[in-house]
C-alpha positions in Angstrom: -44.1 -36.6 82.7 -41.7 -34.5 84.9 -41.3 -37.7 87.1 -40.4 -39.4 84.0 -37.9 -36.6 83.2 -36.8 -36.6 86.8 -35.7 -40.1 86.6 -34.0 -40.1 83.4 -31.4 -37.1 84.6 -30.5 -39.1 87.8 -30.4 -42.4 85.3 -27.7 -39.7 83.1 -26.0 -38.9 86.3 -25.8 -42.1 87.4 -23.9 -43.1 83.9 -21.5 -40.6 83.5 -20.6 -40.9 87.3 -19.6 -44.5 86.9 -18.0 -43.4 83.7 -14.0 -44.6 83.8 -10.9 -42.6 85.1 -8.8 -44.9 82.7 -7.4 -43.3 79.5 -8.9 -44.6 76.6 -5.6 -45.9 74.7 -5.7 -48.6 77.5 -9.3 -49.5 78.4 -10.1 -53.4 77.4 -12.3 -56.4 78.0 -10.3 -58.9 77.2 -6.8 -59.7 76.9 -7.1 -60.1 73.4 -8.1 -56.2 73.3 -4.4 -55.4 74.1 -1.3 -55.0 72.1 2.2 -54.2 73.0 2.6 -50.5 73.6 5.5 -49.7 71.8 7.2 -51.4 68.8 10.9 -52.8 70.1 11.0 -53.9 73.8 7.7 -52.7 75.2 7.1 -53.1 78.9 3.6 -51.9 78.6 0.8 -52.5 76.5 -2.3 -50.6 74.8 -5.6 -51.7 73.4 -5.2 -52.6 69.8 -6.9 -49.6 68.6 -3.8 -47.4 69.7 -1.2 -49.6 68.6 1.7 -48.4 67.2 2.7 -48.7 63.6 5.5 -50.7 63.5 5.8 -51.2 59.6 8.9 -49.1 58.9 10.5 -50.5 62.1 13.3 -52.9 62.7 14.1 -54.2 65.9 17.3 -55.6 67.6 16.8 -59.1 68.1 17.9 -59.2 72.0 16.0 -59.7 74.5 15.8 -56.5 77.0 15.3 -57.2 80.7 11.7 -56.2 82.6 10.6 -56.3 78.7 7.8 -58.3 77.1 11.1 -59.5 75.2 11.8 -63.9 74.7 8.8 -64.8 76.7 9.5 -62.4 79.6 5.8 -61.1 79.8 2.3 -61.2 78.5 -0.4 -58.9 77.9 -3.6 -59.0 80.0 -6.5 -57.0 80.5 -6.5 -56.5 84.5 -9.5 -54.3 85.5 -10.3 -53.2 82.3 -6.7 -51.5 81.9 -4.7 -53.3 79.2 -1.4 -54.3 81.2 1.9 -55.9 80.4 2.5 -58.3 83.0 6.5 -58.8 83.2 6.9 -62.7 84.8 10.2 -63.0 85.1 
């Protein structure tokens, strides 16, 4: 019994050692976990859970540089950190 006990805490230790250092507004699996951090011009992104509410917002219609703006980016999920991933 006290092995059994024994083996569990290093079992809990071992968990919450590996636990992840990234902030839980960007933690992911897949891309399709991620969202656009910000509502006009994001240049980042979060997982969907934390995504902004963008119902009440109007954005310009240009297309800001080092944005995900007119196909200058995508969102990925790179390490398990939801990313925006500015191409050109």
């Amino acid at each position: 019994m006290v092995l059994k006990m024994v083996m569990m805490m290093f079992a809990c230790l071992a968990l919450v050692s590996c636990t992840s250092n990234i902030p839980l507004e960007k933690q992911c699996s897949v891309d399709s976990d991620c969202v656009p951090a910000v509502c006009c011009h994001a240049d980042d992104a979060v997982n969907g859970q934390y995504a902004p509410d963008c119902s009440d917002v109007l954005c310009s219609q240009s297309c800001e540089p080092d944005t995900l703006d007119c196909g200058q980016g995508e969102i990925r999920c790179i390490d398990n950190t939801c990313t925006a991933v500015i191409l050109r």
